[in-house]
C-alpha positions, -999 to 999 in steps of 0.1 A, spaced: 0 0 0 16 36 -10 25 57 21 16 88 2 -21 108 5 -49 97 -12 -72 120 -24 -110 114 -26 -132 137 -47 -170 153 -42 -177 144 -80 -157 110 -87 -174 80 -96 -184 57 -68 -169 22 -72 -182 -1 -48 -169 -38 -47 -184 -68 -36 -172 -81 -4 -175 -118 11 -201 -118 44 -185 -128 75 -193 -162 80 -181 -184 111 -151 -164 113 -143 -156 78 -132 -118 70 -151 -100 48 -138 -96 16 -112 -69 1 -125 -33 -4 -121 -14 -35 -144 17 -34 -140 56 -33 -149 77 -9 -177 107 -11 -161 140 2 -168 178 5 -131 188 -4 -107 179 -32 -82 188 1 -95 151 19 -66 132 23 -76 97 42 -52 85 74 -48 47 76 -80 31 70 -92 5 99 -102 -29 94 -128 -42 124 -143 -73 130 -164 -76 158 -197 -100 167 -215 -73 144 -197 -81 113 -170 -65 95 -165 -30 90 -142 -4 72 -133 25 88 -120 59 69 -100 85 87 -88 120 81 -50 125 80 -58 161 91 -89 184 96 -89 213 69 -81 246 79 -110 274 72 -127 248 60 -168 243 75 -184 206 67 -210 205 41 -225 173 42 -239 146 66 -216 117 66 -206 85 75 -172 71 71 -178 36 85 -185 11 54 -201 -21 68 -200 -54 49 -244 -63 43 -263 -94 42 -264 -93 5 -221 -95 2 -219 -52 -7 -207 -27 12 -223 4 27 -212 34 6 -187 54 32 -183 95 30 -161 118 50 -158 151 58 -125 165 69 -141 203 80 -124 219 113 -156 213 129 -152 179 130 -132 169 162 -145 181 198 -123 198 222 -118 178 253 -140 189 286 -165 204 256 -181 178 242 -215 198 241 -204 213 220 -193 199 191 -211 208 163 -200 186 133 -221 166 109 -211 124 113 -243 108 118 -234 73 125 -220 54 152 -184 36 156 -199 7 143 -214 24 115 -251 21 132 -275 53 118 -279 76 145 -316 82 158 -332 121 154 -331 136 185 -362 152 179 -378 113 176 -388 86 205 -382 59 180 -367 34 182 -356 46 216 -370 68 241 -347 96 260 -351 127 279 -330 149 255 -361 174 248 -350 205 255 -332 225 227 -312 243 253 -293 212 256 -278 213 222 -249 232 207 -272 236 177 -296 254 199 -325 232 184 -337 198 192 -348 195 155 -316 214 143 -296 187 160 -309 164 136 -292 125 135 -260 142 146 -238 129 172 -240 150 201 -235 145 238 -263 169 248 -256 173 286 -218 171 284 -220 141 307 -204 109 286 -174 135 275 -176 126 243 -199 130 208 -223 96 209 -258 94 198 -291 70 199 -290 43 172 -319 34 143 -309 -2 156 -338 -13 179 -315 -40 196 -287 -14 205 -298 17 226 -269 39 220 -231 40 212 -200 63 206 -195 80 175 -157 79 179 -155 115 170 -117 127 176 -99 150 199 -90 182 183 -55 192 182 -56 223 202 -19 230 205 -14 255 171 -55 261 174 -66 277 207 -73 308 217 -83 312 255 -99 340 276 -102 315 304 -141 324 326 -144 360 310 -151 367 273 -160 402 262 -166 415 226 -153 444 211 -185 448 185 -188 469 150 -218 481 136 -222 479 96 -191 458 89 -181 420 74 -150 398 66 -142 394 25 -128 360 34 -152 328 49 -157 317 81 -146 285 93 -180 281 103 -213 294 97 -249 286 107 -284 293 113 -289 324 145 -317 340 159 -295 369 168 -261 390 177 -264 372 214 -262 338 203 -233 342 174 -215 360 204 -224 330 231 -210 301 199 -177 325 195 -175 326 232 -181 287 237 -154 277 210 -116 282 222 -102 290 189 -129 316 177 -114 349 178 -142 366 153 -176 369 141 -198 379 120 -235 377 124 -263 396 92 -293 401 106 -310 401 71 -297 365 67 -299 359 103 -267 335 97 -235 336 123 -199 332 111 -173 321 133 -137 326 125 -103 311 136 -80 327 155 -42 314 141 -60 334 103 -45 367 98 -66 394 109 -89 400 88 -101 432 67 -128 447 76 -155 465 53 -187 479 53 -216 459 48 -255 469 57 -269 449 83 -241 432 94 -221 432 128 -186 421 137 -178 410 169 -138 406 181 -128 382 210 -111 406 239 -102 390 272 -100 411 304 
């Protein structure tokens, strides 16, 4: 196998090989098959081979999260070898928003919807197959039960890392097996107080890192304040759509844009 990146792209054609089913012991088959991306920048780490009492599954990586880069689609990277001898087509998305930072798993916001076994996650917004208590959309770092979708979350913070309910009656819940994020080049901290230095009429040229859905300047301020390397914001109150942006990016240039604010991270 070459030790050099591989490269998966949005718009290849998906070649999906058949694979033997794990019978008494016996390995599923060899897997030839690309994987559906966001970014012609995905670049796969070592891909994991599992066998377990749930049958075989392939597991794709990221060698490295991309840098002002936001995830665009819902994904799974677990491939898992079916009843009928195919296997589940896998996708990845490498976007900075897709590790959580240790002691904040609430708030991870990224878009892997199935489990580490490559199990569909359950709506949080849905009783079925399994009933919870996560009801309250203040719970979710997408401030939305519904918002929250299938996502892997850990809504109270309590399991310390990204999990979710499983569309597998038989198994209640499991671990996503989201990663770490590397938080050595990547944080910026103000430690317990956060204050915001805030401009009236004015927007960034570049992209975010991330951007999403906001009732207002309060809550793009509370997401910048919650994430350790957000230094900036922007939030347009025409759009009503926040933009969070990373600290280690040059600082930005500022110009004037109606109905916009910009918000910069000041520590006391």
């Amino acid at each position: 196998m070459t030790s050099k990146p591989i490269l998966f792209f949005l718009r290849s054609l998906l070649i999906v090989a058949l694979c033997t089913k794990r019978t008494n012991g016996d390995v599923c088959g060899n897997q030839h098959q690309q994987v559906r991306s966001d970014n012609v920048n995905t670049c796969l780490d070592k891909v994991n081979d599992n066998l377990s009492n749930d049958g075989a599954t392939r597991i794709y990586k990221c060698k490295s999260l991309i840098r002002g880069f936001s995830s665009m689609i819902n994904y799974c990277p677990v491939s898992v070898c079916k009843d009928d001898g195919t296997w589940t087509e896998p996708s990845l998305s490498c976007g900075v928003t897709e590790c959580y930072e240790k002691g904040k798993s609430q708030d991870f916001r990224g878009r892997r919807m199935c489990t580490q076994s490559g199990r569909f996650c359950q709506r949080w917004d849905s009783q079925l197959p399994h009933k919870h208590g996560y009801k309250k959309s203040d719970m979710f770092s997408d401030f939305s039960v519904s918002a929250a979708q299938a996502y892997c979350r850990d809504p109270d913070g309590a399991r310390g890392f990204p999990w979710c309910y499983t569309t597998d009656p038989e198994k209640i819940s499991e671990a996503c097996d989201v990663p770490e994020c590397d938080t050595e080049d990547d944080v910026f901290t103000c430690g317990d107080t956060v204050q915001y230095a805030i401009q009236k009429g004015m927007r960034f040229l570049v992209p975010g890192y991330y951007h999403f859905s906001c009732r207002s300047l309060i809550e793009c301020a509370s997401s910048c304040s919650r994430l350790d390397r957000c230094r900036h914001f922007t939030f347009s109150e025409k759009h009503a759509v926040c933009e969070l942006f990373d600290y280690t990016l040059p600082e930005p240039k500022l110009v004037p844009y109606i109905k916009y604010r910009y918000g910069k991270k000041v520590c006391k």
